[in-house]
C-alpha positions as CSV (number, residue, x, y, z in Angstrom):
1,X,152.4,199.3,278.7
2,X,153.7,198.3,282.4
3,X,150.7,196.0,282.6
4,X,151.8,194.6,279.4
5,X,155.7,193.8,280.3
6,X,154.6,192.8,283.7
7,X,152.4,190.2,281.8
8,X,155.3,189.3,279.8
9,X,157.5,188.6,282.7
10,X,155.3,186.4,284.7
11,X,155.0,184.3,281.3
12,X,158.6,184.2,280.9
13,X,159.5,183.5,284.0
14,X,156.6,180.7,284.4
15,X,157.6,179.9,280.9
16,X,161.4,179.0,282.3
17,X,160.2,177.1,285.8
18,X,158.5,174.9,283.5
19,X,161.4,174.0,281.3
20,X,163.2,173.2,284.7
21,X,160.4,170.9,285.9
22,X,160.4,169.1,282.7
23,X,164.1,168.6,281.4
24,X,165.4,166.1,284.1
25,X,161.7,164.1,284.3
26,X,162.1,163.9,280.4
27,X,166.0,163.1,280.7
28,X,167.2,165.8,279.1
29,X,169.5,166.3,282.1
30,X,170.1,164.2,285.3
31,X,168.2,164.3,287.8
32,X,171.3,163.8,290.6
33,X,172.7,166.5,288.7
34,X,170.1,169.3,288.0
35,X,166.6,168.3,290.2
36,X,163.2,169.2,289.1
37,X,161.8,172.5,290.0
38,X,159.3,170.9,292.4
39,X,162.5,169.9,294.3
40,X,164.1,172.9,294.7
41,X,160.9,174.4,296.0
42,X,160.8,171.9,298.6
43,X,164.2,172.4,299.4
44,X,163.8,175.9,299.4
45,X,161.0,175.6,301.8
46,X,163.0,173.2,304.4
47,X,165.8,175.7,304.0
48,X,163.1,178.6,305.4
49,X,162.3,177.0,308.2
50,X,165.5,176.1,309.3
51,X,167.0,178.5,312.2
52,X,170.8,178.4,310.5
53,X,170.0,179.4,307.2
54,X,168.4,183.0,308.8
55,X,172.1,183.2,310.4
56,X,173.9,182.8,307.3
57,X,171.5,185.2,305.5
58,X,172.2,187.6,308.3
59,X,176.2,187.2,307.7
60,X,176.3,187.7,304.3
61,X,173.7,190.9,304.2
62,X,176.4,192.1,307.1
63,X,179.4,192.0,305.1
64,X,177.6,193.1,302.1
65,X,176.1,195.9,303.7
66,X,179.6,197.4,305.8
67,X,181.7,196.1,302.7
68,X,179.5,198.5,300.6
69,X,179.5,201.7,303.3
70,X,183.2,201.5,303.6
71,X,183.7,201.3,300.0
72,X,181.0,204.0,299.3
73,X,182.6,206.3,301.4
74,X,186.0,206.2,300.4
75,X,185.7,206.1,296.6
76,X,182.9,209.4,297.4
77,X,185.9,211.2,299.6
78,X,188.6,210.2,297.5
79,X,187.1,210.6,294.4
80,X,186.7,214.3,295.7
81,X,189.6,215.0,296.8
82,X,191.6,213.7,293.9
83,X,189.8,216.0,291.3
84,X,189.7,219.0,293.6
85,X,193.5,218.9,294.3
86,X,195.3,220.4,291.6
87,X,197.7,218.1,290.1
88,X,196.4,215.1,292.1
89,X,194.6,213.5,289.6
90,X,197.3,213.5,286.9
91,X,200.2,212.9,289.5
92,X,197.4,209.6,290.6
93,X,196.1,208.5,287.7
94,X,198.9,205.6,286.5
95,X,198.4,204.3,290.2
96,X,194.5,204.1,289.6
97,X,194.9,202.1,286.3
98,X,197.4,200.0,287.3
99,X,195.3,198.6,290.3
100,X,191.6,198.9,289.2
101,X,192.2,196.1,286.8
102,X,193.2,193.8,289.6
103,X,190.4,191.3,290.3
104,X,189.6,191.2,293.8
105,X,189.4,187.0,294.0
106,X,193.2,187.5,293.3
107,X,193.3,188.6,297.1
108,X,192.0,185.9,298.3
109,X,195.2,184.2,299.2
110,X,195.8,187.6,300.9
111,X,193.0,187.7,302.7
112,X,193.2,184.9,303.8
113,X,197.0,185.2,305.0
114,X,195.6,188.1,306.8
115,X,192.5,187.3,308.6
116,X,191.5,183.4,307.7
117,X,187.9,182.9,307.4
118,X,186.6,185.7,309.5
119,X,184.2,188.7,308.1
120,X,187.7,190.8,307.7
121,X,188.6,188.6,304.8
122,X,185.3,189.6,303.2
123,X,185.4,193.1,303.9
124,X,188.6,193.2,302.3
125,X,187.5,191.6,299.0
126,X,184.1,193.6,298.8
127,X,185.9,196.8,299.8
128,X,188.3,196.5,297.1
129,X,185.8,195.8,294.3
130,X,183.2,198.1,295.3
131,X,185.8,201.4,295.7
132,X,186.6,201.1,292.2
133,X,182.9,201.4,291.0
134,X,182.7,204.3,293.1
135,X,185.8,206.3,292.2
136,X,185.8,206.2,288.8
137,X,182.3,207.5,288.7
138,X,183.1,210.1,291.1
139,X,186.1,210.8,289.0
140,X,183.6,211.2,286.0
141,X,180.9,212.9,287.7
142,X,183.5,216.1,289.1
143,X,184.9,216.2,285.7
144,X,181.4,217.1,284.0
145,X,180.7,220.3,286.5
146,X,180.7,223.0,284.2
147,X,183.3,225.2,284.5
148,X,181.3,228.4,283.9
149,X,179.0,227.6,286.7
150,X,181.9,226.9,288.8
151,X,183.5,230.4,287.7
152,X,180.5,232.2,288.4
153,X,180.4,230.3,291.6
154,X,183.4,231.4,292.5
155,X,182.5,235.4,290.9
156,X,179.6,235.5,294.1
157,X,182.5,234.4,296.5
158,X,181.5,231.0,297.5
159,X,184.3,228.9,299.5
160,X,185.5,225.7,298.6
161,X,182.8,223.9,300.6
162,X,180.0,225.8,299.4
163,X,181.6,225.4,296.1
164,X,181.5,221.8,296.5
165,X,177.8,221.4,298.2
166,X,176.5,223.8,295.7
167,X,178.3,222.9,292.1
168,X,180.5,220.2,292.1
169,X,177.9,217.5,294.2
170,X,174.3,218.1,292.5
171,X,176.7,217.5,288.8
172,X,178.3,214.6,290.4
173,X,175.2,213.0,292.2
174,X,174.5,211.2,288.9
175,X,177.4,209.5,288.5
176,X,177.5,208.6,292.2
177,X,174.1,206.8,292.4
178,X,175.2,204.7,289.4
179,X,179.0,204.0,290.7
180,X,176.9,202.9,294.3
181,X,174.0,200.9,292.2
182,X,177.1,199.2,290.7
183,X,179.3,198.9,293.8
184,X,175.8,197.6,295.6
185,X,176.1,194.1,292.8
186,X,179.9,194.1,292.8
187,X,179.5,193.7,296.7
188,X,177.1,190.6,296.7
189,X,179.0,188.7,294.3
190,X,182.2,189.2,296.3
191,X,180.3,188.4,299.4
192,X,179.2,184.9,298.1
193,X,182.1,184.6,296.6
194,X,184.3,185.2,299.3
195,X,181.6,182.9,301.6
196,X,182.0,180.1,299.3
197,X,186.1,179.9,298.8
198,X,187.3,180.9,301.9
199,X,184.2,179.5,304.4
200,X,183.3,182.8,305.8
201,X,180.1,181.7,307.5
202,X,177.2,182.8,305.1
203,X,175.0,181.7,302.2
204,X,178.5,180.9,300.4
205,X,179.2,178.5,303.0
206,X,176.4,176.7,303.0
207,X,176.1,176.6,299.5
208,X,179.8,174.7,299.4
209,X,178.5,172.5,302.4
210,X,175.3,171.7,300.4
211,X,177.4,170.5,297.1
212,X,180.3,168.7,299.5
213,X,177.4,166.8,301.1
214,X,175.9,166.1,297.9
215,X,172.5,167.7,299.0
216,X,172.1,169.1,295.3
217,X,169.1,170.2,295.3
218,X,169.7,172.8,298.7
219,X,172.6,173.8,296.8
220,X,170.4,174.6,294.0
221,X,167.5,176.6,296.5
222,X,170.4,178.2,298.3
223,X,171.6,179.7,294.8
224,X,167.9,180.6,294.2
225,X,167.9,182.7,297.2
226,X,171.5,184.4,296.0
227,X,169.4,185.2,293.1
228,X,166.8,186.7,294.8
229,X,169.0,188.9,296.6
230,X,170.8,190.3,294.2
231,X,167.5,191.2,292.2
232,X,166.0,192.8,295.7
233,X,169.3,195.0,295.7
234,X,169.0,195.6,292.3
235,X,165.4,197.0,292.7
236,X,166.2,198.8,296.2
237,X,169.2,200.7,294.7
238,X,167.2,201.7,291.5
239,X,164.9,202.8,293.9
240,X,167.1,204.7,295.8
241,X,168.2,206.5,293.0
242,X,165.0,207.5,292.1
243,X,164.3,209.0,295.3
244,X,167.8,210.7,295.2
245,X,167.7,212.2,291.8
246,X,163.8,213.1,291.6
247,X,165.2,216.6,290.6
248,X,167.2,215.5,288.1
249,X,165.8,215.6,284.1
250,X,166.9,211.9,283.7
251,X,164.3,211.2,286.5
252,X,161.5,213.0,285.7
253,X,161.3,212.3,282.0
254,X,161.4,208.3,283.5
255,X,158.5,209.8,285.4
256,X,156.9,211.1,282.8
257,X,157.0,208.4,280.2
């Protein structure tokens, strides 16, 4: 069955290079506007060998990378402490809603009032997109523990900490993974985003360079390798969780099957 969708996606995704290759050379598109395949290979491949791009790659896996740990490991803390505390999460819960909803390019002004082009500007963005994913699975995951393990937890004497290594994380773990698998996407897209609006030196950057110096079809490549990066975080996160959760039923019947 793997053999078979792997099949299936090399012929799709052959299938689609193919369609680009042939819709400007037939005129279904321009060709100044949307370049063959062949083209953005090409491109793809000058853009490889060129010292610069490595740098910008380097940049934007830098703020995507601390962006995601800061966030990560406040909405893990928070979303702790917040559930834990009694009355915390009822007395913070209108706060939560009212600035979740927020979209983070809205603080781009802010951000850029703040710190200009530099990686802070970035990190604030990604911080603030990638927290949310975090928390509210957090939130979600604490809420499932069962109380009557935590009771009997608590029956054997176990202290807060043991209660919490013990009861409350192996229930949550779930929940976390996914809030970080999500937090890992919501983190590249700010990254680029940020890159490409404010000129925080990255793939972004280049990319806006690339269309203001109408060199379409690097813009196109560089895009590519956006793409490509978010689908190697993509399969490095799934893997992670994998590896995390290998004790966990979801897991193992994936295994299995």
């Amino acid at each position: 069955m793997k053999g078979a969708n792997s099949a299936l996606g090399t012929a799709g995704l052959a299938a689609f290079l193919a369609l680009g290759e042939a819709a400007p050379r037939i005129g279904l598109v321009k060709e100044a506007y949307f370049p063959p395949t062949s083209r953005i290979a090409g491109a793809l491949g000058d853009e490889l060998s060129d010292a610069a791009f490595w740098t910008a790659l380097g940049d934007t896996l830098t703020g995507w990378a601390v962006g995601l740990a800061i966030a990560a490991c406040a909405g893990i803390v928070a979303g702790v402490v917040i559930s834990v505390v009694p009355y915390l999460r009822e007395a913070s819960a209108s706060t939560i809603e009212f600035l979740r909803p927020i979209p983070s390019v809205a603080l781009i002004p802010l951000a850029v009032l703040l710190y200009g082009n530099e990686l802070r500007s970035v990190l604030l963005l990604v911080v603030y997109a990638s927290f949310w994913q975090v928390l509210i699975q957090t939130l979600y995951g604490v809420q499932d523990v069962d109380p009557v393990a935590d009771e009997t937890a608590r029956s054997y004497g176990l202290g807060p900490w043991a209660r919490i290594r013990y009861v409350l994380w192996p229930t949550a773990l779930p929940y976390v993974m996914t809030g970080l698998r999500l937090a890992a996407a919501v983190a590249l897209i700010l990254t680029i985003t940020a890159e490409l609006v404010i000129g925080s030196p990255g793939l972004g950057a280049r990319i806006a360079i690339a269309q203001n110096s109408q060199a379409v079809p690097d813009m196109y490549a560089l895009i590519v390798v956006t793409g490509l990066l978010g689908l190697m975080i993509n399969v490095g996160a799934r893997s992670v969780e994998r590896r995390a959760l290998a004790w966990h039923q979801s897991v193992r019947g994936e295994v299995a099957v």
